[in-house]
C-alpha positions as CSV (number, residue, x, y, z in Angstrom):
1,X,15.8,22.8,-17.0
2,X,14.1,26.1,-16.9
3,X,13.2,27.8,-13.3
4,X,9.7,28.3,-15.1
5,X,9.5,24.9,-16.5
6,X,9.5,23.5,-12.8
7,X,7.1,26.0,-11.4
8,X,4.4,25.4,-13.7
9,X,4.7,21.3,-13.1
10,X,4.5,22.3,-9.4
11,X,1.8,24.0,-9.7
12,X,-1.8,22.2,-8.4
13,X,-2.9,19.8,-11.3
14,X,-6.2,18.7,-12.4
15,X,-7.8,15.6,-10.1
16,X,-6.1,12.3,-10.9
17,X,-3.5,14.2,-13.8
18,X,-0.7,11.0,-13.8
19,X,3.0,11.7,-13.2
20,X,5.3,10.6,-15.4
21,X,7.5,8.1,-13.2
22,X,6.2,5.2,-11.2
23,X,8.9,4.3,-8.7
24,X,7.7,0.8,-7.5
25,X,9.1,-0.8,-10.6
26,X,12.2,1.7,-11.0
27,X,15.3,-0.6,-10.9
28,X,17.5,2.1,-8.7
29,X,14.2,3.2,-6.2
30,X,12.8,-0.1,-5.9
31,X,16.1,-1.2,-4.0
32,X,16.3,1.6,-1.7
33,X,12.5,1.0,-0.6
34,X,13.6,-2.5,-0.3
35,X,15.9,-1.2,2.2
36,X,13.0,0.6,3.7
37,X,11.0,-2.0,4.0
38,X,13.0,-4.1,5.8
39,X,14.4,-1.8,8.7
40,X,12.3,-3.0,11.8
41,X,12.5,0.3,13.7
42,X,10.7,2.8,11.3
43,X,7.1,3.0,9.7
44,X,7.9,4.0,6.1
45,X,7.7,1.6,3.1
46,X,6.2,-0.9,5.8
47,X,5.7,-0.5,9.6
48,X,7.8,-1.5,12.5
49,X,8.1,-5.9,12.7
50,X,6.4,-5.1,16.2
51,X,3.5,-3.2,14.9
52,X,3.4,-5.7,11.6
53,X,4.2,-9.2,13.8
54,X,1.1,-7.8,16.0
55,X,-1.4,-7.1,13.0
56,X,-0.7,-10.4,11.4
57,X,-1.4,-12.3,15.0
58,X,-5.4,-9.7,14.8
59,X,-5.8,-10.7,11.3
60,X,-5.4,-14.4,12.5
61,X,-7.5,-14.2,15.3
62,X,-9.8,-12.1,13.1
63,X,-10.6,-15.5,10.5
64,X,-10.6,-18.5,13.2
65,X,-10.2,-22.3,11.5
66,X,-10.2,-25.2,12.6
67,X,-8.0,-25.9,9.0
68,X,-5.0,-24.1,7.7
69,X,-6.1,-20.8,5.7
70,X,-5.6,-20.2,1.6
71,X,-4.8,-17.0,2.2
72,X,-3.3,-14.2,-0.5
73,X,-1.7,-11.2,0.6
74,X,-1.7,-8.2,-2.3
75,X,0.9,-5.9,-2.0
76,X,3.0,-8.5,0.0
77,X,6.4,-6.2,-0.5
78,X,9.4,-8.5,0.9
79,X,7.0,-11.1,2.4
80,X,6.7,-9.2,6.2
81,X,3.5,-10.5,6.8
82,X,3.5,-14.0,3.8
83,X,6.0,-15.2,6.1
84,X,4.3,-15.0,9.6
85,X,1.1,-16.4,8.1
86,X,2.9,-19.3,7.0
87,X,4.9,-20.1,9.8
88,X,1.5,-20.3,11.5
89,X,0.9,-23.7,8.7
90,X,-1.3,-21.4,6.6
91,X,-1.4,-21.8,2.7
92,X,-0.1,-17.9,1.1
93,X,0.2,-16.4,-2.1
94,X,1.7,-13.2,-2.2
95,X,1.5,-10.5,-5.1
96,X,3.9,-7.5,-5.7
97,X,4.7,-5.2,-8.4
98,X,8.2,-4.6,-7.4
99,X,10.5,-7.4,-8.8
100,X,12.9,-7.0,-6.7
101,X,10.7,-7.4,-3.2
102,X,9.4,-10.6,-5.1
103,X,13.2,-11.5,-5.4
104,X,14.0,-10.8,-2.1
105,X,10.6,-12.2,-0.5
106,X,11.3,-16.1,-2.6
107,X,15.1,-16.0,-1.2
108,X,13.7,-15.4,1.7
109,X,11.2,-18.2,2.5
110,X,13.7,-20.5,0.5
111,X,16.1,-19.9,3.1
112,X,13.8,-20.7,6.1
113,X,11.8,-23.4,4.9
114,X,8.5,-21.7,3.8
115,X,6.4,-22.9,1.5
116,X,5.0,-19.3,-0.2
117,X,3.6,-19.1,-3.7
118,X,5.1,-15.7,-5.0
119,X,3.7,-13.6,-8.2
120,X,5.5,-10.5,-9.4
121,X,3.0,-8.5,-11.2
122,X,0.1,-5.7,-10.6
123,X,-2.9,-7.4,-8.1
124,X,-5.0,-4.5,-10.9
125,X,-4.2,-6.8,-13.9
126,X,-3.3,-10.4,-12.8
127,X,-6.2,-12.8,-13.5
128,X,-7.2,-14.4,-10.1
129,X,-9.1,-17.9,-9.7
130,X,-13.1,-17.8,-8.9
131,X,-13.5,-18.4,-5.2
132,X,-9.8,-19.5,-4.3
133,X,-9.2,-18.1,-0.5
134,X,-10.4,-17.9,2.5
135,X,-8.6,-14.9,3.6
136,X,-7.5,-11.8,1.4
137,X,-5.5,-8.8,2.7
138,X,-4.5,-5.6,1.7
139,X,-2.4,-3.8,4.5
140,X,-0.8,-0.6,4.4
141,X,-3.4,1.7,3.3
142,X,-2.4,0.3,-0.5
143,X,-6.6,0.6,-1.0
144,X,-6.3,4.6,-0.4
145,X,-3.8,5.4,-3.4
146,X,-5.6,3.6,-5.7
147,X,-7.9,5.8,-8.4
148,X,-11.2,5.0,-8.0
149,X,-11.7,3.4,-10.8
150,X,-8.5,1.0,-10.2
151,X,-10.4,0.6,-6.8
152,X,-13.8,-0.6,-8.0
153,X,-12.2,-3.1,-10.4
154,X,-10.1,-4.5,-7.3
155,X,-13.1,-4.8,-4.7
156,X,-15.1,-6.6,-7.5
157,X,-12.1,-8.9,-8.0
158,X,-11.4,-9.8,-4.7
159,X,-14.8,-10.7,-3.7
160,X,-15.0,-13.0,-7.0
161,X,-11.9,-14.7,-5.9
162,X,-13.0,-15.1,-2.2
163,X,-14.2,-18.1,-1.3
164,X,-18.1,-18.1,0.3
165,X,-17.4,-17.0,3.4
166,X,-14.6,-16.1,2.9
167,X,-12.8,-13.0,4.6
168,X,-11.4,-9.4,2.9
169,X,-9.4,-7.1,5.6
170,X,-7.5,-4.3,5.0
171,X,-7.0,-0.7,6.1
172,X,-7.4,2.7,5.2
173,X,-6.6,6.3,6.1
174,X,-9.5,8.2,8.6
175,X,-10.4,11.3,7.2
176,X,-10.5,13.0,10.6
177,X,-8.0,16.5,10.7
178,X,-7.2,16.2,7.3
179,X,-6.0,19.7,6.1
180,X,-3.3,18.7,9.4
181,X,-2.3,15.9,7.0
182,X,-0.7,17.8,4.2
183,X,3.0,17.9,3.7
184,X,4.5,21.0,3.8
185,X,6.9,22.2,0.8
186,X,10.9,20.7,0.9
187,X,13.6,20.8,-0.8
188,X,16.8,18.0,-1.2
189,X,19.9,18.3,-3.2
190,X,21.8,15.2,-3.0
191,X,25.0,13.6,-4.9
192,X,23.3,10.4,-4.5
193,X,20.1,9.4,-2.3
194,X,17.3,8.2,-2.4
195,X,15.6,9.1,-5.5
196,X,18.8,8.6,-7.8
197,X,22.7,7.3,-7.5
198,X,23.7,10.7,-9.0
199,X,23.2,14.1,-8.3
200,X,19.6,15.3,-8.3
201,X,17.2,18.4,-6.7
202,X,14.3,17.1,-5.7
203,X,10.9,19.4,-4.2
204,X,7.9,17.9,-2.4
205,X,5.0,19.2,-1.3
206,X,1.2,18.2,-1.3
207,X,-2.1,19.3,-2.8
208,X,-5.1,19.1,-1.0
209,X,-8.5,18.7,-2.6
210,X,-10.7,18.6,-0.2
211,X,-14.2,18.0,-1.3
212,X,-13.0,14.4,-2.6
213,X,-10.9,13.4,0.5
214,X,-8.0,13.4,-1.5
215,X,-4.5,14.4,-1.0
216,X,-1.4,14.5,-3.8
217,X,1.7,14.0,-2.4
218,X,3.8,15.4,-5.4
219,X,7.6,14.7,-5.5
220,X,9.4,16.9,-8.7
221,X,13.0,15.4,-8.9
222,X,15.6,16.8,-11.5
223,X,18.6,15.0,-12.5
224,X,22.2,16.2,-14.2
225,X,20.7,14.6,-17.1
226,X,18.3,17.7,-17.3
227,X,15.6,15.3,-16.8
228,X,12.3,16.0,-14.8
229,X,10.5,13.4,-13.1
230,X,7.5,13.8,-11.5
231,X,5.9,10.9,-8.8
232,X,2.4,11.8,-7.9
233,X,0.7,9.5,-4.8
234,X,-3.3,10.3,-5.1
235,X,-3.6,9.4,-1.2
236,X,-7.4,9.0,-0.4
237,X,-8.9,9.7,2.9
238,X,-12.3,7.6,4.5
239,X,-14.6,8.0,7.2
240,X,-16.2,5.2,8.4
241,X,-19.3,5.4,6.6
242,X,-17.7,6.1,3.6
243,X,-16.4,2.3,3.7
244,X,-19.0,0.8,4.4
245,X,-20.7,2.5,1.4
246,X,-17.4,1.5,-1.1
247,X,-18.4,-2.3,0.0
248,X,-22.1,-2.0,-0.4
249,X,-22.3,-2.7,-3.9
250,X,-19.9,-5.6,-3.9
251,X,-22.2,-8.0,-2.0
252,X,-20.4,-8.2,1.7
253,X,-22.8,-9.5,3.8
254,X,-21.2,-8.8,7.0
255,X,-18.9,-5.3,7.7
256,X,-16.5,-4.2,10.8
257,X,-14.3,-1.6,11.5
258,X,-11.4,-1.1,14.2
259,X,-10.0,1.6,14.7
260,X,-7.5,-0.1,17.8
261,X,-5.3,-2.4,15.8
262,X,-2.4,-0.3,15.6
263,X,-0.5,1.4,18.4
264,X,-1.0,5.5,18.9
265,X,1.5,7.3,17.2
266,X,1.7,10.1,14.8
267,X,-1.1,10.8,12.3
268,X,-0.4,7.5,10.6
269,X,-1.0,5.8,13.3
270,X,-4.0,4.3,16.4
271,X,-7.2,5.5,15.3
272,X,-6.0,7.5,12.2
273,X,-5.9,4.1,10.6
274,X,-9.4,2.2,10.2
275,X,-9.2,-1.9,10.0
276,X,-11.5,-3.4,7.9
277,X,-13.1,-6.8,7.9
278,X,-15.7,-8.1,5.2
279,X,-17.2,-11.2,5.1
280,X,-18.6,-12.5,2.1
């Protein structure tokens, strides 16, 4: 691989350009964010059990019944949060693109007892029933790395599969101090890691654009296969009006936002993350 080769796919790209590896579904990655996800003590790939065993308890609290809940969880990873909803008697149905969380998530509830429909697939294609749940969530700011486009096509979809009444929460990323929230440029070189089993170079940084609230965080990993791989994550920032105006035209008739679910933290964390609750 040539040293100019790299610099010109580091360079800043156009809005939106796509990379050309997706790691959710890579068959090596996918296992070590598995990993990830279930380590209790850190907030990558999901956050802490406390932090997570304390959102699911607000979410709860935040869609009172007098009747279990159909409720589907998008983005459900290992089944963190499927699980706690239906140890609380509630009806779930989780969806995840990585194959191997779904794998690990069915194993899971089989071994404790749990009831939990489970659908490997992307929430973007996957045809959902007309007014099917009472409760849909969407937790770990998945809504914010979503294109626009992809995100339109979700909000319209999850309100058509709501049942009247019916409850949408998830969260997002505040747009408060954003240039702070850049990543600065790094470097790994690694015999094995994370991103590969074998030897690999890999350079991060981030692009900010700032007029759409948007920040890339790039990740250029080269392998001893002379291969390039480039993992793009188009992270979108909100404010709270800006929210409130991507529900509008979906026909929520009731809005909230809380910016006290989670505990105070780093920049990923209290009131840098906004909670959303729309009724419809």
């Amino acid at each position: 691989m040539k040293i100019t080769d790299i610099i010109t796919t580091a360079a800043k790209p156009g809005l939106y350009e796509k990379g050309t590896s997706f790691m959710w579904t890579d068959e090596y990655i996918s296992k070590q964010l598995l990993q990830i996800h279930l380590n209790p003590d850190i907030d990558l790939g999901s956050r802490k059990f406390s932090t997570i065993k304390k959102t699911a308890n607000w979410i709860l609290d935040s869609a009172p019944s007098e009747h279990p809940l159909h409720i589907l969880d998008l983005g459900c990873g290992p089944g963190l949060y499927t699980e706690l909803f239906a140890e609380k008697g509630h009806k779930v149905t989780g969806i995840d693109i990585s194959k191997t969380s779904i794998e690990y998530a069915v194993n899971s509830a089989k071994e404790k007892g749990l009831q939990i429909e489970y659908i490997n697939g992307s929430y973007l294609d996957i045809v959902l029933p007309k007014e099917q749940f009472d409760l849909i969530v969407l937790i770990y700011t998945d809504l914010g790395v979503l294109l626009p486009s992809e995100r339109e096509h979700l909000l319209g979809k999850i309100h058509r599969t709501l049942k009247p009444g019916g409850l949408f929460i998830f969260d997002v990323l505040n747009d408060n101090d954003l240039a702070e929230k850049a990543a600065p440029k790094n470097w790994e070189a690694a015999n094995g890691g994370f991103w590969e089993s074998g030897p690999y170079l890999a350079l991060s940084e981030s692009h900010l654009y700032e007029e759409q609230k948007v920040i890339l965080y790039q990740h250029l990993v080269s392998n001893d296969e002379d291969e390039l791989k480039i993992y793009r994550f188009w992270t979108h920032f909100f404010s709270e009006t800006d929210v409130k105006d991507m529900l509008s035209p979906h026909g929520y008739t009731k809005v909230q936002i809380d910016k006290d679910v989670l505990p105070r933290g780093d920049r990923w964390n209290g009131e840098n993350v906004l909670f959303c609750k729309a009724i419809k």
